[in-house]
MDAnalysis code that builds the backbone (N, CA, C; Angstrom):
import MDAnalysis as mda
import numpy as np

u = mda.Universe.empty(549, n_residues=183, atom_resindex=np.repeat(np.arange(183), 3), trajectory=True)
u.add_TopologyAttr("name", ["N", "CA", "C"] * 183)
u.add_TopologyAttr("resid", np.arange(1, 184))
u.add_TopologyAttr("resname", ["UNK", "UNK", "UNK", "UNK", "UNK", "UNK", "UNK", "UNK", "UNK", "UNK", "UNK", "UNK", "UNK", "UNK", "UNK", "UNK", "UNK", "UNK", "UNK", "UNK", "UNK", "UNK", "UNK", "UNK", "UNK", "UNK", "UNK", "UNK", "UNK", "UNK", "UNK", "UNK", "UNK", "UNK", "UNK", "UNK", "UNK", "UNK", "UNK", "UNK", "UNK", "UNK", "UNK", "UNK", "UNK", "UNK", "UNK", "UNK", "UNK", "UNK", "UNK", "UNK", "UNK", "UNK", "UNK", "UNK", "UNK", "UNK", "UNK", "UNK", "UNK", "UNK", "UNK", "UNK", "UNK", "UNK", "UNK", "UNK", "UNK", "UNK", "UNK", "UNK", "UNK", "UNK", "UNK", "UNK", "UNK", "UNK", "UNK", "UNK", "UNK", "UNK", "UNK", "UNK", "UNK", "UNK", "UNK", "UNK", "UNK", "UNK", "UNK", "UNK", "UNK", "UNK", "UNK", "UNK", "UNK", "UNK", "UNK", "UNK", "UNK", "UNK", "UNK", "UNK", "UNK", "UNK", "UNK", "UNK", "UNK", "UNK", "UNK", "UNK", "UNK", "UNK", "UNK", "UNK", "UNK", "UNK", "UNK", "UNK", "UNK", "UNK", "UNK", "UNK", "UNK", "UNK", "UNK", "UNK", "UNK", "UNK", "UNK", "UNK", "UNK", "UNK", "UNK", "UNK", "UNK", "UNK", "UNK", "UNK", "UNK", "UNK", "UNK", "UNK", "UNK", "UNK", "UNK", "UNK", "UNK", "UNK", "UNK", "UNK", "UNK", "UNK", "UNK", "UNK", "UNK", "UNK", "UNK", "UNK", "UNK", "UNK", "UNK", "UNK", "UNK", "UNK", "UNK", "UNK", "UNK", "UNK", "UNK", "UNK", "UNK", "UNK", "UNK", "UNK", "UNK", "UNK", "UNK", "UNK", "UNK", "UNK", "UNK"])
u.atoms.positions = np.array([
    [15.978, 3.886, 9.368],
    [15.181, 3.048, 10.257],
    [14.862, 3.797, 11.556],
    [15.495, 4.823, 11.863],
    [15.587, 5.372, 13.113],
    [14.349, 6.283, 13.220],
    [14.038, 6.962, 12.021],
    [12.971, 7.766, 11.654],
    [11.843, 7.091, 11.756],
    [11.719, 6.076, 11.160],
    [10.677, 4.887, 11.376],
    [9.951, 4.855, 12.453],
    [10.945, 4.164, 13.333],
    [11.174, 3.969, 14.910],
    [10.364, 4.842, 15.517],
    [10.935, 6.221, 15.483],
    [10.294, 7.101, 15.902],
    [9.129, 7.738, 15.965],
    [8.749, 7.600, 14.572],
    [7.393, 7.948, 14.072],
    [6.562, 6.477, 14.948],
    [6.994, 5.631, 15.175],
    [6.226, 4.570, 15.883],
    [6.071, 4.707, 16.790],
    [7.044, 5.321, 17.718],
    [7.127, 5.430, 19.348],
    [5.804, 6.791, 19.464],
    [6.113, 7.834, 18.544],
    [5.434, 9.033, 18.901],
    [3.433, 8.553, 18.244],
    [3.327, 7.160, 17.837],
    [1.599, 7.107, 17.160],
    [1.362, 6.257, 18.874],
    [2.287, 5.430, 19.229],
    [2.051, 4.888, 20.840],
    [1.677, 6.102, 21.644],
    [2.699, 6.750, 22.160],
    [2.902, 7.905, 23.089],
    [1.752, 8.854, 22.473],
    [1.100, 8.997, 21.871],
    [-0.262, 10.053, 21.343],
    [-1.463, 8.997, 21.074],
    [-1.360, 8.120, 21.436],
    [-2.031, 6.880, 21.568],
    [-2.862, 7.339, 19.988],
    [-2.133, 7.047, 19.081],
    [-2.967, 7.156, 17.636],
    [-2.989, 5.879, 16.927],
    [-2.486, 5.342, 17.520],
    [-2.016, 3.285, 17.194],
    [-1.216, 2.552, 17.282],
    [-1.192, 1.376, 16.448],
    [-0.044, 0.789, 17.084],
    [1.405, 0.907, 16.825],
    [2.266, -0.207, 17.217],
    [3.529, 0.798, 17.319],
    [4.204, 0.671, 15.927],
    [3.533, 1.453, 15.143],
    [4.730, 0.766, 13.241],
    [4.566, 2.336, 12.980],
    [6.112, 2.427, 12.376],
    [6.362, 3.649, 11.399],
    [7.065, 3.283, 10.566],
    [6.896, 4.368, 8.926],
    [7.721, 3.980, 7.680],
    [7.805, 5.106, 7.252],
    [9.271, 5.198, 6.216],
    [9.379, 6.291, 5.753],
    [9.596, 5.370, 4.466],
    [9.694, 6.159, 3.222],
    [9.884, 5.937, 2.303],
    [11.094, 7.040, 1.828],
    [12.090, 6.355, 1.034],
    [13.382, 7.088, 0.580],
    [13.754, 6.979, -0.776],
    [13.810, 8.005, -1.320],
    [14.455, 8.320, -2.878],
    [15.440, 9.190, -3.102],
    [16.637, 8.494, -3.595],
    [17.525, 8.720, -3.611],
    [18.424, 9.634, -2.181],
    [18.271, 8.777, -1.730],
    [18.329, 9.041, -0.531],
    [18.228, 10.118, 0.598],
    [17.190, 10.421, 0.228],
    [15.967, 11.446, 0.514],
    [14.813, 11.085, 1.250],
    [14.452, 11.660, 2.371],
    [13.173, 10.745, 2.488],
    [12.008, 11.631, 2.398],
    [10.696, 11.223, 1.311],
    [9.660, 11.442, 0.992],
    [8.175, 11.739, 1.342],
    [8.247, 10.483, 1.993],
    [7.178, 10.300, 2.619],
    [7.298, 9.820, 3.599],
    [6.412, 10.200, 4.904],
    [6.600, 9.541, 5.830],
    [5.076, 8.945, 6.947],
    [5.170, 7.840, 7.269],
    [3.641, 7.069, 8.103],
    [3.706, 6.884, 9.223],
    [2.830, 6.524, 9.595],
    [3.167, 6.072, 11.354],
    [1.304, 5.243, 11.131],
    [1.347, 4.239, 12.440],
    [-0.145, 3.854, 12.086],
    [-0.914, 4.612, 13.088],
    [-2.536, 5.247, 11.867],
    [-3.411, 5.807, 12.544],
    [-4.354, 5.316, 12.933],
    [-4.961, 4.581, 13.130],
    [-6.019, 3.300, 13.427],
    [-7.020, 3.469, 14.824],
    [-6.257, 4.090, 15.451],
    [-7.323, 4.743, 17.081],
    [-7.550, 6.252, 16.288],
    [-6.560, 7.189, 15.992],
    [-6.638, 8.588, 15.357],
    [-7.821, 8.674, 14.596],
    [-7.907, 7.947, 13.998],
    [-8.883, 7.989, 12.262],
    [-10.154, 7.265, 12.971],
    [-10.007, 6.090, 13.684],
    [-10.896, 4.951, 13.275],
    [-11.212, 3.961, 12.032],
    [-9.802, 4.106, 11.371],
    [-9.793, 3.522, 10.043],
    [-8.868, 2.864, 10.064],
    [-9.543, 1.549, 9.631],
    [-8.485, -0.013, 10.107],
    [-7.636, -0.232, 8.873],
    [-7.766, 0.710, 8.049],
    [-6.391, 0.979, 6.964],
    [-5.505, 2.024, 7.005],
    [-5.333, 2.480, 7.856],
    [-4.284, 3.880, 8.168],
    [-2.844, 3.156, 9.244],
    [-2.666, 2.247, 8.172],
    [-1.316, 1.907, 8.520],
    [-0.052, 2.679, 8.297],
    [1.590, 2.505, 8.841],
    [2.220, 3.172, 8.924],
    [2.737, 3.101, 7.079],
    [2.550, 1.893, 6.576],
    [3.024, 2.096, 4.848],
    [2.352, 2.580, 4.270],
    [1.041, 2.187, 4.566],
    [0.145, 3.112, 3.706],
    [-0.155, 4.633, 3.628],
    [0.005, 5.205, 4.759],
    [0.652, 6.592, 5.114],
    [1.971, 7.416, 4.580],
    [2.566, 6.517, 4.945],
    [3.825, 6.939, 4.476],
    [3.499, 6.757, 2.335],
    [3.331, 5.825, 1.763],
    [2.802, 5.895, 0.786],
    [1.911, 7.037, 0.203],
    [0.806, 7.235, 0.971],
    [0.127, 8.169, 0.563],
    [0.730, 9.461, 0.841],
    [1.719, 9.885, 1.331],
    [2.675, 11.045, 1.609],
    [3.642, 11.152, 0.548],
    [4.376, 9.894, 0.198],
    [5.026, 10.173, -0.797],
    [4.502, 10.396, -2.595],
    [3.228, 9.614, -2.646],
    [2.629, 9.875, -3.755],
    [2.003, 11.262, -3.550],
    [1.742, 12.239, -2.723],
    [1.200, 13.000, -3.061],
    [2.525, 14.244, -3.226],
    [3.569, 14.303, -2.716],
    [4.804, 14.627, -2.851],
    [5.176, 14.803, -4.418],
    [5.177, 13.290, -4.938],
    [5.169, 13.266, -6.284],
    [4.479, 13.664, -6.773],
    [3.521, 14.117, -6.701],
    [2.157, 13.957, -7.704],
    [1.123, 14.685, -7.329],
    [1.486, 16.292, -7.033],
    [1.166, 17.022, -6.562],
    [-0.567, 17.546, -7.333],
    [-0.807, 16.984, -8.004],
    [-1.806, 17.817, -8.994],
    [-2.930, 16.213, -8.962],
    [-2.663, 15.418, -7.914],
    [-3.479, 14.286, -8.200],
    [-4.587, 14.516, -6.889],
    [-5.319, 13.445, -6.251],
    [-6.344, 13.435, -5.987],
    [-5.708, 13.890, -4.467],
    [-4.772, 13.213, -4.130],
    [-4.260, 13.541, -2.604],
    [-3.272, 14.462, -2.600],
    [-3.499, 15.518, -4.176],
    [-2.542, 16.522, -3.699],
    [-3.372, 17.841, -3.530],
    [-2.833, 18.942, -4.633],
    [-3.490, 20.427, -3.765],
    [-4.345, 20.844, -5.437],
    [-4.681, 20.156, -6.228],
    [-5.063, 20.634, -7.547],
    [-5.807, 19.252, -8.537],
    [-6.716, 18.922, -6.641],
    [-7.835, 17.995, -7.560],
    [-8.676, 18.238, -8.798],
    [-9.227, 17.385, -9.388],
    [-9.489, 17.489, -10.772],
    [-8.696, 18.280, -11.912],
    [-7.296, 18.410, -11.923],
    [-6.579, 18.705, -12.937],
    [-6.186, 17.452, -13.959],
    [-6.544, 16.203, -13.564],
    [-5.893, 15.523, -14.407],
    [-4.898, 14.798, -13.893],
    [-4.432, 13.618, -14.503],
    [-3.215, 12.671, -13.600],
    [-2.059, 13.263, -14.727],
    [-0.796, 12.846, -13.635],
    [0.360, 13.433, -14.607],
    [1.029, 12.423, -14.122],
    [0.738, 10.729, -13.955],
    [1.702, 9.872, -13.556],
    [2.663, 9.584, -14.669],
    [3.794, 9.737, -14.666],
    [4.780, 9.161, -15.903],
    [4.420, 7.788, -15.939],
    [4.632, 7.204, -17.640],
    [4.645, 5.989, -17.646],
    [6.186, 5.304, -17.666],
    [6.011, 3.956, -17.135],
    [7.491, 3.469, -17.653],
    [7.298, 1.867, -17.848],
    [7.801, 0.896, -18.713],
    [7.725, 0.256, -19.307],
    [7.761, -0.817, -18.497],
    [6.813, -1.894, -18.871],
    [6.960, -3.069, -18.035],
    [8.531, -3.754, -18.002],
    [8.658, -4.029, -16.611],
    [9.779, -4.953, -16.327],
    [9.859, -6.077, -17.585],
    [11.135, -6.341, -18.004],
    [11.711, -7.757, -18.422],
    [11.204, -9.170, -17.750],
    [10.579, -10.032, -18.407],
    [10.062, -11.384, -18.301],
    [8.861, -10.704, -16.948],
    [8.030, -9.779, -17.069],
    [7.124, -9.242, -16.293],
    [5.564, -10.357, -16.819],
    [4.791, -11.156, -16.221],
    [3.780, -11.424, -16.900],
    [2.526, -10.624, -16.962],
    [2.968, -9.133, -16.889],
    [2.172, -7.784, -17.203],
    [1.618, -8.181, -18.632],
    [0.447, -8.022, -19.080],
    [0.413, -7.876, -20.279],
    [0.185, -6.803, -20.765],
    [0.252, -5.670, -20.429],
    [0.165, -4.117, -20.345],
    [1.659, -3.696, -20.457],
    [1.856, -3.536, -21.951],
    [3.238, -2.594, -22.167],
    [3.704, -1.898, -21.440],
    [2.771, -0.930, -20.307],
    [3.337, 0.005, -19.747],
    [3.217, 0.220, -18.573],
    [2.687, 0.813, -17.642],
    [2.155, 1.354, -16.270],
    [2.488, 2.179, -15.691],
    [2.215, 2.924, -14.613],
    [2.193, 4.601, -14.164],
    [3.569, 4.149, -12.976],
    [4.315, 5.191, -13.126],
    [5.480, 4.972, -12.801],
    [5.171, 4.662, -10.819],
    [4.448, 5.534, -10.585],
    [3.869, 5.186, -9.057],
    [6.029, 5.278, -7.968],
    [5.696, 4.611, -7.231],
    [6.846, 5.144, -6.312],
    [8.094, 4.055, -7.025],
    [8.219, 3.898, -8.135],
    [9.054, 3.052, -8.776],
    [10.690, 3.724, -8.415],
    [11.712, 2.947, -8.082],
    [13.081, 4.032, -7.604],
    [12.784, 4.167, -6.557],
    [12.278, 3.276, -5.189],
    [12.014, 4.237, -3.870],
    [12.312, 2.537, -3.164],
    [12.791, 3.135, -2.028],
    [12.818, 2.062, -0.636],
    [12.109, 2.173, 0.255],
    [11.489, 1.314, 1.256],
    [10.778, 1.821, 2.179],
    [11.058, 1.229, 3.170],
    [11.954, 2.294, 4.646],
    [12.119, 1.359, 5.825],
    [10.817, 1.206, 6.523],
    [10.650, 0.299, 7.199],
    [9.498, -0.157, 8.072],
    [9.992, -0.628, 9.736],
    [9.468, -0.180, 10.643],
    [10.128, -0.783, 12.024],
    [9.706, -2.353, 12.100],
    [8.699, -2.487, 11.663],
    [7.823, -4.089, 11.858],
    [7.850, -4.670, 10.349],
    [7.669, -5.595, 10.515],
    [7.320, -6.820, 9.232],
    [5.592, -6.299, 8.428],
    [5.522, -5.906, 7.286],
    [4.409, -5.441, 6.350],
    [3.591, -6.524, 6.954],
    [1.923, -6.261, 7.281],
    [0.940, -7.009, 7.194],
    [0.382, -7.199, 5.700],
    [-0.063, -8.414, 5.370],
    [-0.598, -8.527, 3.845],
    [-1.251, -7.389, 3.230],
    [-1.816, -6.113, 3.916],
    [-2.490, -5.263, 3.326],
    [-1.595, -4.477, 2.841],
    [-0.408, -4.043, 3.822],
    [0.694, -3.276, 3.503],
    [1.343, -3.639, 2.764],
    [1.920, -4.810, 2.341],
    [2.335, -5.561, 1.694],
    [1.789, -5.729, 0.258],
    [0.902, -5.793, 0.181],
    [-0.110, -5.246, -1.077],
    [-0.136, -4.266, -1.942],
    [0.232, -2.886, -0.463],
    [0.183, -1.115, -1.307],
    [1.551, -1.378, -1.653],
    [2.730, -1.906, -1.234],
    [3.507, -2.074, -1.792],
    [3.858, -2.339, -2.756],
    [3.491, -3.624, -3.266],
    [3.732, -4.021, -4.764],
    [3.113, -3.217, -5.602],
    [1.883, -2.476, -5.404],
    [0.619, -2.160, -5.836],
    [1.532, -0.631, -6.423],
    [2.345, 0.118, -5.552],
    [3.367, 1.299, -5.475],
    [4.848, 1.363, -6.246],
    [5.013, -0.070, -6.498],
    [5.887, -0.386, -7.158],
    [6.886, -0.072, -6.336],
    [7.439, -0.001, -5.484],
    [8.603, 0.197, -4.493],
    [9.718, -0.760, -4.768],
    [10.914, -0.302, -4.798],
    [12.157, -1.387, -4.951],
    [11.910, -1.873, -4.385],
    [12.200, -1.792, -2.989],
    [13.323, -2.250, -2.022],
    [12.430, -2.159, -0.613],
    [12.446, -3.318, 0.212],
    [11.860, -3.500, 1.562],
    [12.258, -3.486, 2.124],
    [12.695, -2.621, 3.297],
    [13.722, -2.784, 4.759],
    [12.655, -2.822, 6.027],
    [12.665, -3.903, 6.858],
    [11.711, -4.276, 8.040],
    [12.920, -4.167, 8.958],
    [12.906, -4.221, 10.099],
    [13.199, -4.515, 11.392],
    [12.495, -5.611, 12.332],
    [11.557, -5.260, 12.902],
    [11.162, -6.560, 13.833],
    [10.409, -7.596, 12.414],
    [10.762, -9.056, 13.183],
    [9.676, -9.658, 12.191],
    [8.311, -9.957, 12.702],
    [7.767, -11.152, 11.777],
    [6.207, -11.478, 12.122],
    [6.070, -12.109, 13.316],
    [6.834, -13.025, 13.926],
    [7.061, -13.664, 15.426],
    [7.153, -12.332, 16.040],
    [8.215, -11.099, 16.242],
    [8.139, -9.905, 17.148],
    [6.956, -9.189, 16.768],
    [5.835, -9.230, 16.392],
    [5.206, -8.664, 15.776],
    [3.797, -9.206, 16.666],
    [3.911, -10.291, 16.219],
    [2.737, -11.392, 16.932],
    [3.154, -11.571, 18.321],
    [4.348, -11.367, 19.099],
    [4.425, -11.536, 20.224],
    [3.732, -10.744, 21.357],
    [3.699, -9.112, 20.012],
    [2.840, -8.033, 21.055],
    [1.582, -8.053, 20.787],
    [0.952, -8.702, 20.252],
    [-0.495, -8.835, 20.003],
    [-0.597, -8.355, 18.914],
    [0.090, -8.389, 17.763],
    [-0.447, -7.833, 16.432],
    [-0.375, -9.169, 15.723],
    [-0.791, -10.557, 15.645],
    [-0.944, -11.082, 14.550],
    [-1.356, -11.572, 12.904],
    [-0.433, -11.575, 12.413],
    [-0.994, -10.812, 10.918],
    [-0.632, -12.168, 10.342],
    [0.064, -13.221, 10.907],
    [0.876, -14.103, 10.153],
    [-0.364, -15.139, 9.365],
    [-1.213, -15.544, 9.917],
    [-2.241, -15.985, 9.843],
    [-2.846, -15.665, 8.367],
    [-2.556, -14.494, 8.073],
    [-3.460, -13.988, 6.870],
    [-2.876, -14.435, 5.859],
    [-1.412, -14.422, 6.049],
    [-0.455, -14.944, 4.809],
    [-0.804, -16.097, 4.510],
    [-0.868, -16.835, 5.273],
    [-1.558, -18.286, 5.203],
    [-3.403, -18.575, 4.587],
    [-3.991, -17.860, 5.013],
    [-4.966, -17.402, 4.437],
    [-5.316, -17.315, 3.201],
    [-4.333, -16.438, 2.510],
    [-4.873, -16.179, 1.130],
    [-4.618, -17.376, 0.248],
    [-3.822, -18.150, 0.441],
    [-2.976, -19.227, -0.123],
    [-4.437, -20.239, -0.292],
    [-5.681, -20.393, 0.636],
    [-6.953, -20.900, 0.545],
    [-7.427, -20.511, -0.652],
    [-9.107, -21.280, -0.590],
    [-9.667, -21.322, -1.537],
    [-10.430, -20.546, -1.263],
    [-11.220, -19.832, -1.586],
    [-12.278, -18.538, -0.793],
    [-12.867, -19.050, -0.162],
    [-13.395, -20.274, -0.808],
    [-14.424, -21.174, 0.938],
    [-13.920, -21.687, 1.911],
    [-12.364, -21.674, 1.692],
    [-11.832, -22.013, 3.403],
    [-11.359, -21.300, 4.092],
    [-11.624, -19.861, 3.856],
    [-11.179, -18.741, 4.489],
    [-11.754, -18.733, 5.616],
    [-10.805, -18.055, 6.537],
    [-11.166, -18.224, 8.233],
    [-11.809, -17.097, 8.415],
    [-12.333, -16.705, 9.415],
    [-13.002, -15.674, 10.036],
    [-13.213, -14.514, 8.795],
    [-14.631, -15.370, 7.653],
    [-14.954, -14.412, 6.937],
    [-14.994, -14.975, 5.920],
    [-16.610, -14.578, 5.626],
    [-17.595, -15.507, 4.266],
    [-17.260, -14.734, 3.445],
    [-16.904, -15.436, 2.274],
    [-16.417, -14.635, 0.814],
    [-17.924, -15.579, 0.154],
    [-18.277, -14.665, -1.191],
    [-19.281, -15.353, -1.936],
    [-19.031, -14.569, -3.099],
    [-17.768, -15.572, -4.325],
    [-17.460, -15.120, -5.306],
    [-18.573, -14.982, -6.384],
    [-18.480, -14.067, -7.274],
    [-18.970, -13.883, -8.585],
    [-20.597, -13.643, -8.262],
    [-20.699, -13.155, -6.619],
    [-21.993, -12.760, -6.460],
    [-22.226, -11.218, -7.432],
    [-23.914, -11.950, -8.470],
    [-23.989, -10.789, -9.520],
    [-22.923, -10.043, -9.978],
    [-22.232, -11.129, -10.931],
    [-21.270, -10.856, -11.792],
    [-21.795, -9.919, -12.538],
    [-22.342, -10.202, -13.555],
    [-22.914, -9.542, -14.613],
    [-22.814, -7.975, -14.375],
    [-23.652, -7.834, -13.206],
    [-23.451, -6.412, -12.704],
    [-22.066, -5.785, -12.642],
    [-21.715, -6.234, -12.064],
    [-20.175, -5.662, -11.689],
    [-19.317, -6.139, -12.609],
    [-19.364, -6.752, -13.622],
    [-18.521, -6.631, -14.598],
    [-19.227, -5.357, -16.026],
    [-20.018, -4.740, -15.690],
    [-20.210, -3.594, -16.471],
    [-19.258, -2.271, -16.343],
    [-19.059, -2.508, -15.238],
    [-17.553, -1.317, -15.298],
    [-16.465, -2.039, -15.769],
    [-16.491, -3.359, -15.874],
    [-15.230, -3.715, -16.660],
    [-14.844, -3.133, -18.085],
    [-16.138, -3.299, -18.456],
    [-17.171, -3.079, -19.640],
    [-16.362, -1.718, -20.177],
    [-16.557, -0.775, -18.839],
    [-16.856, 0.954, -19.106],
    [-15.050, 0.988, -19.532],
    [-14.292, 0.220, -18.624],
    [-12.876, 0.711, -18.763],
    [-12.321, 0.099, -20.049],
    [-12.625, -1.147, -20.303],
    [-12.466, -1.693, -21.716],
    [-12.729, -0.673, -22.917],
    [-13.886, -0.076, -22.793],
    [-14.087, 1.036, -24.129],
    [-13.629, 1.895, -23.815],
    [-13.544, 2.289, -22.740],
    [-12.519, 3.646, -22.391],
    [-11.346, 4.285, -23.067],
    [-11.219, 4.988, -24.397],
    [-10.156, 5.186, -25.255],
    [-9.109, 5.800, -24.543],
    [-9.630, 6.950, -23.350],
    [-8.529, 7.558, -23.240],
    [-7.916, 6.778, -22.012],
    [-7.920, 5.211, -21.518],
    [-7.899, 5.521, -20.218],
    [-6.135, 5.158, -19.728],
    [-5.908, 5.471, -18.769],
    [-4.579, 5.717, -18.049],
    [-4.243, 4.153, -17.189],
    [-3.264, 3.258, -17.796],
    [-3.357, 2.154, -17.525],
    [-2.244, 2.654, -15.564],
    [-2.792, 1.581, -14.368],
    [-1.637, 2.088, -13.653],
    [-1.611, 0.358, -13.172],
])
């Protein structure tokens, strides 16, 4: 957690964003590591998990898109869906499966997202969503949010199944797709 911390204090003090850092740890090792970039980048997804995420997947997975030997091909191991999983996909790409990730702050729903999305054990936060929202980062709101119907979403028009048809043709493409790599 201390590493975390730090990586948070030093994205403040270089004014690169706000104050969250994460490391991610395997076997008690640490992998990857984030801090949030959000003034740095100008990219309102360069959070401290998602960083740290994208550090440790490329760690792993050296020959993939965020490593040093783009277009070689994915080499994600597969490993078998969890017990009483309602996956209906036998399998999936092992992704940061076996890994913890400390966080100084409480995951915002996006982070929270690459998470599951990463397959990560184990969540360790420090401040929560009240210390979180106290300094002007409110995220709590969103949690509440999604739990809506798309038309009662707050600050921001959703308009489902606009030209479906269209955009379900890549559904299309991955469905026939023989060789494709489930993740």
């Amino acid at each position: 957690m201390q590493e975390a911390t730090d990586l948070a204090t030093e994205s403040v003090e270089k004014g690169w964003g706000g104050p969250f850092g994460a490391v991610i740890v395997k076997d008690g090792e640490i992998i990857g590591r984030g801090q949030n970039r959000v003034l740095l980048t100008g990219c309102p997804v360069f959070h401290a998990e998602v960083t740290a995420i994208m550090d440790a997947s490329q760690r792993l997975n050296p020959k993939t898109l965020l490593g040093s030997d783009y277009g070689a091909g994915t080499i994600l191991e597969m490993i078998p869906r969890p017990p009483n999983s309602p996956d209906r996909v036998p399998q999936r790409a092992k992704m940061l499966k076996g890994c913890e990730i400390y966080i100084n702050g409480a995951p915002c729903p996006m982070c929270m997202s690459a998470i599951y999305w990463s397959r990560i054990d184990h969540v360790y936060f420090a401040a929560s969503l009240d210390d979180t929202s106290h300094i002007g980062f409110d995220d709590a709101f969103q949690y509440e949010d999604f739990k809506l119907p798309w038309e009662k979403r707050r600050n921001i028009a959703v308009t489902p199944n606009f030209e479906r048809d269209t955009g379900l043709k890549a559904y299309r493409a991955w469905e026939d797709k023989k060789d494709r790599h489930p993740y």
